[in-house]
N, C-alpha and C positions, 0 to 999 in steps of 0.2 A: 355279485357273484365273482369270488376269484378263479382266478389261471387256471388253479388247480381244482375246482369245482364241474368248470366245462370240459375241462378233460377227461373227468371222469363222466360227466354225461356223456361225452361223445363217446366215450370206452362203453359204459353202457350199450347206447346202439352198435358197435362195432362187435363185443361182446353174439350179440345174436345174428350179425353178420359173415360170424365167424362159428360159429357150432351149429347153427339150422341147416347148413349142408355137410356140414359136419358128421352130425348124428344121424340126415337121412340118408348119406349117399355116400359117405367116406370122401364126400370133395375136400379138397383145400384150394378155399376163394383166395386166391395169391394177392386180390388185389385189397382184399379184406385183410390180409395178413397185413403189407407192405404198409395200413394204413397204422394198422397197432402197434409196427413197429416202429411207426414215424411220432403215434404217441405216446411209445415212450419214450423215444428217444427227446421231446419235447420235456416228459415229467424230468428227466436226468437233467437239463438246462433250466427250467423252472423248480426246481429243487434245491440243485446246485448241492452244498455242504449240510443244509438243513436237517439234524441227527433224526426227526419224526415223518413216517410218512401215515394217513392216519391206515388202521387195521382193517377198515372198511375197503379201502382203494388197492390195500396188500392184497387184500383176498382175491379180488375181486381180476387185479391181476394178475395173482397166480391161478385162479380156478379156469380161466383161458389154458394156463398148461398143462393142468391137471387132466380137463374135461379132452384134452390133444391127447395127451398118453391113453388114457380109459378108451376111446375111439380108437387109436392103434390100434390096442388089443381086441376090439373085435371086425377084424378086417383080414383076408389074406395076403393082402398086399400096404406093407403099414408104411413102407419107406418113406412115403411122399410126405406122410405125418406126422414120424419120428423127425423126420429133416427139418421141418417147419417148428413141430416143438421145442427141440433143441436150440433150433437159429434164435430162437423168440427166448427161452430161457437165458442165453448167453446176455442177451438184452436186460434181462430183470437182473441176473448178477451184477450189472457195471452200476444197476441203480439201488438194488439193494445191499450190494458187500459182498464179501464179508466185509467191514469195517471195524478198524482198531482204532485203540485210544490213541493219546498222544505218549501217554506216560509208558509204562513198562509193559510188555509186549502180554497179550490176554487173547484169549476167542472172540471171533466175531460177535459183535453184538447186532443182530437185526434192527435196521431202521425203525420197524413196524412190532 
């Protein structure tokens, strides 16, 4: 099993460690956050320059931020989850891009 296999199992459980109080209670488990962010910040070092990340682990990635904004919006008080979202997407940009060629200046091409 590579690097990047158990990270994404471990994303898996962190994944539900992070939306089951999510979705029953409008929590944000900071300590569950702080973990996803540590892996990513892990995928961004075990990635490194590597142009593919596979579509499985994008998604899976992003539906963490997705499933954060959707829960904002059903809350009267979303700031604590907008904050969190946001903090964590900043994290997926440094690992997914945008990213350019070498050659003459184009649109980001996603990793994934």
């Amino acid at each position: 099993m590579s690097q990047i296999d158990e990270l994404e199992a471990l994303l898996d459980s962190l994944t539900i460690a992070v939306l089951v109080p999510l979705r029953a209670s409008k929590y944000v488990d900071r300590q569950a956050m702080e973990q996803v962010s540590q892996l990513v910040t892990d995928l961004i070092s075990e990635v490194g320059d590597a142009p593919v990340i596979s579509r499985r682990l994008a998604g899976k990635l992003w539906f963490v931020f997705t499933q954060m904004l959707s829960e904002a919006d059903h809350t009267r008080s979303p700031e604590e989850i907008l904050d969190s979202a946001w903090r964590y997407e900043s994290q997926l940009e440094k690992l997914f891009g945008p990213w350019y060629g070498q050659g003459l200046p184009t649109p980001g091409i996603p990793r994934y």
